[in-house]
N, C-alpha and C positions, 0 to 999 in steps of 0.2 A: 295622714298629715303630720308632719314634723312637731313635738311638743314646743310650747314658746319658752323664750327663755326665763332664768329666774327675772324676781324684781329689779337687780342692777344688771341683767341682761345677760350673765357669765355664768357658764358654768362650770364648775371646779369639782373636780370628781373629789369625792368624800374619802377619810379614810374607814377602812373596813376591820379590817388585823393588822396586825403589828408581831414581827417577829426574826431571830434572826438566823442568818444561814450564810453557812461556811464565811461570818465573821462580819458579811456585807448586811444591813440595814433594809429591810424591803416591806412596803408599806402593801398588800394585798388589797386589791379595788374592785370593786365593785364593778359589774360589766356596763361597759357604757355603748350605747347604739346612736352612731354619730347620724343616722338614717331617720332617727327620732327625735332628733334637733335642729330646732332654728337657726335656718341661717340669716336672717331678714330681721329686723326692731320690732319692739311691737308696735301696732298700729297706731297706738296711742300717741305714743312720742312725737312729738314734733322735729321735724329736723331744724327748723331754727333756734329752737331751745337747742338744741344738741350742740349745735356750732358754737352759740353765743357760750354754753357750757364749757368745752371744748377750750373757746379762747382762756377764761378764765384758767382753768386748767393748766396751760401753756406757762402762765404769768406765775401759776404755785411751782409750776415744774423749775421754772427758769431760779426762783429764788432757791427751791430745795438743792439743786445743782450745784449751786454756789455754795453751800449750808458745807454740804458732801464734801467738795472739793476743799474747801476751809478747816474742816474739822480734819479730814483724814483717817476716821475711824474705821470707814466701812468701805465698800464697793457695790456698784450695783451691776449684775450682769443682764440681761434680756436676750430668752433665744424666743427668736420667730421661728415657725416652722409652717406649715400648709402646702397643700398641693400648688402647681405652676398658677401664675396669675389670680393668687390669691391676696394680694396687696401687699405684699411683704415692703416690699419699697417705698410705698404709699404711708407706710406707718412709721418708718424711719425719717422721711420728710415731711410728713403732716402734724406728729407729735412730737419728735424732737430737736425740731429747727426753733426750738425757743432757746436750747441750751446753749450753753458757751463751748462752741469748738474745743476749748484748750482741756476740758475735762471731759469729752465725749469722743468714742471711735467705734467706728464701724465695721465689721470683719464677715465680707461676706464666705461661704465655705460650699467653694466647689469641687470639682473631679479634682483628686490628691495628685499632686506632682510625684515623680519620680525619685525624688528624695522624701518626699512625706510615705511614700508607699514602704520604704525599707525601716520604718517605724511602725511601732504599735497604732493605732488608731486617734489613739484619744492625745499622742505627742504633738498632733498642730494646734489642738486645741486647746491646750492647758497651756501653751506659748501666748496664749491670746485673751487668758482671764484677764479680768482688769485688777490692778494694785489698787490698795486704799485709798480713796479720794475719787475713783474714777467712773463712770458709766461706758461699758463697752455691753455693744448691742449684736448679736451674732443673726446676719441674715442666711437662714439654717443653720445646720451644727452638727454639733456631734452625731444625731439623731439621724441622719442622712446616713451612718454609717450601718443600721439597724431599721432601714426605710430601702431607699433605692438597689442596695446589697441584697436584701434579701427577697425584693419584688423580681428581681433577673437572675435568682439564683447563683447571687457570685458566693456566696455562703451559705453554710446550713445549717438547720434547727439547733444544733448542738451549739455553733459559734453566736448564733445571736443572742440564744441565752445568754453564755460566758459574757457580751459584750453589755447585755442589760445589768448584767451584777458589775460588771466594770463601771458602768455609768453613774450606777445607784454611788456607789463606792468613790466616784469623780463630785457629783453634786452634793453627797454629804462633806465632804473636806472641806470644798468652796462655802458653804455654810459654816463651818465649824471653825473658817477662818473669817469669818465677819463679812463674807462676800452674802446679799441680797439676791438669790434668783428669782427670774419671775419667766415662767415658760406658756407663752400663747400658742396655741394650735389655731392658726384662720380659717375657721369653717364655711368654706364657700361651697353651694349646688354645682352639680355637674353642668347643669343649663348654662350658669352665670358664667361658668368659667369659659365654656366654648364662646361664650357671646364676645368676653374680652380678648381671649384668643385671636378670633376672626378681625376684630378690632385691630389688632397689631398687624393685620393684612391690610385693609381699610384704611385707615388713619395713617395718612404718610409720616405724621407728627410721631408715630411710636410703631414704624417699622421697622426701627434699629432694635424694638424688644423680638420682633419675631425670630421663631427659633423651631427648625423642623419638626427637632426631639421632641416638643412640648407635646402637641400631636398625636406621637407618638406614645407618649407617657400615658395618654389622657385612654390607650385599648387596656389599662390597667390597674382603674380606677379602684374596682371591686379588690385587688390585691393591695392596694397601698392602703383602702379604710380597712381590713384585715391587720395590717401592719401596726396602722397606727392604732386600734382597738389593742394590740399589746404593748406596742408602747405605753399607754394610756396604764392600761392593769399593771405593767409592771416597772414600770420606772416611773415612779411617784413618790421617793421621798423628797423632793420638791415638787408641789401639787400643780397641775396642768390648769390653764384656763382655757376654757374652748369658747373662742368669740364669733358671733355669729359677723360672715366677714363677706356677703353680697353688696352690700350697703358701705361702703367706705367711711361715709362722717359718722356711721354709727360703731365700727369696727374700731375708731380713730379713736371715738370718746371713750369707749370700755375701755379701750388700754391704759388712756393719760390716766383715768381714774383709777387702775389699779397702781400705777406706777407711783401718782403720787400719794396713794393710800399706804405705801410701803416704804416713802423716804420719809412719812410725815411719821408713819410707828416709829421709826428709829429714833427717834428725841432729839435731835441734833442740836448743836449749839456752835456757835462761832468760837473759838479761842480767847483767851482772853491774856494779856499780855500777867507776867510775875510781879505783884506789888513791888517787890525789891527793885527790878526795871523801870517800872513804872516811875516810882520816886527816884532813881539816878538820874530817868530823861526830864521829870518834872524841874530836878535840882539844876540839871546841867542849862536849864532852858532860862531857870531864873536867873541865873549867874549871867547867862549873859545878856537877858536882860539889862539884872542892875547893873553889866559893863554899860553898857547906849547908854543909861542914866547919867551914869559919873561921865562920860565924855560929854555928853550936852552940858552938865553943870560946870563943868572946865572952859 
């Protein structure tokens, strides 16, 4: 049986060692068995507490947003990652339809065009961090290039390494420039995911998601939790959350909660205008004031 998850439901692989190699930053992890984790809440939880949590949530999100975009100090990125039908979408509609469009964008990262191919890897992606102020949410990412590449053998052992030091080396920078990452892995069962699969057959309402490949993905299950077990060990100097992601409103809640556990660390404050401004608009304002005065006494 799958171990449950921690108290606030996440779990975040720990770091182990620390050390550095040919110049890149690489955090050694601890082996994690996604085969021995929950995908499901604990039983305890009630799913209306969750919701009604959830909303509250939304309403800190919505104000932190603002906070973000006002101040301009920082950035927040979000990569989702999971196997097909793992709610990725569901989580960018469910938890951030509170935010304000004008500082939120979404970049989903599929099969590389023809012009992204005659680039390095990681050149469509670093086009698509977000500048200071902004929330940009990557539905997959870079991590597809070190995921689906290596499950069909379009690469090997030697490159995916190179490309994990390249990433380590990509997510420390975005740190080091004041960008916030927060990276979920949606751990959904193999059962759950054929269920909503079959669904997108089913449900007329969502057979524009069905998609043959998916399917087909799904004879390659055992190679892709192989994949992502080193992702996991080795690209962690931004630490992974693995949400347990059967359950939707409970997948929905773990994120808001870390997301806004991570805009509320950052201390944020609104700007505040320069006293010296401040008393020219105060002066300009009384002036013309006591103009309206003197014309009514005239």
């Amino acid at each position: 049986m799958p171990e449950p998850a921690g108290a606030d439901g996440v779990e975040t692989i720990s770091q182990t060692i620390a050390c550095i190699t040919q110049k890149v930053y690489f955090r050694i992890m601890a082996k994690v068995n996604l085969n021995k984790l929950s995908t499901r809440a604990p039983l305890s939880l009630s799913k209306d507490k969750a919701k009604a949590e959830l909303q509250q949530l939304q309403y800190q999100l919505h104000e932190l947003q603002n906070l973000l975009y006002a101040e301009g100090k920082h950035a927040l990125l979000v990569i989702l990652q999971g196997m097909d039908a793992s709610g990725k979408d569901g989580v960018v509609k469910n938890v951030f339809d509170a935010v304000n469009p004008l500082g939120c964008k979404v970049f989903p990262f599929k099969k590389p065009t023809e012009i992204e191919m005659k680039h390095d890897f990681l050149w469509r992606v670093h086009a698509k961090v977000p500048p200071k102020g902004m929330v940009h949410i990557f539905n997959r990412s870079h991590y597809e290039d070190v995921l689906i590449q290596r499950v069909h053998k379009w690469i090997d052992a030697n490159e995916v390494k190179r490309r994990f030091e390249h990433i380590n080396a990509f997510e420390q920078l975005l740190a080091d420039s004041g960008t916030v990452v927060l990276k979920f892995y949606l751990h959904i069962s193999p059962d759950e995911q054929l269920e909503r699969l079959t669904e997108r057959l089913t449900d007329h309402t969502k057979n524009w998601k069905y998609c043959k490949q998916d399917m087909e993905e799904r004879k390659h299950w055992d190679d892709y939790m192989k994949a992502y077990h080193d992702v996991f060990e080795c690209c962690d100097v931004i630490p992974w959350h693995i949400i347990p992601a059967d359950q939707n409103w409970y997948k929905e809640l773990l994120i808001a909660r870390e997301v806004v556990k991570a805009l509320e660390n950052l201390k944020m404050e609104y700007p505040r205008v320069e006293e010296s401004l401040m008393l020219e608009a105060l002066g300009v304002k009384a002036q013309k004031e006591n103009g309206v005065k003197k014309k009514k006494v005239k």
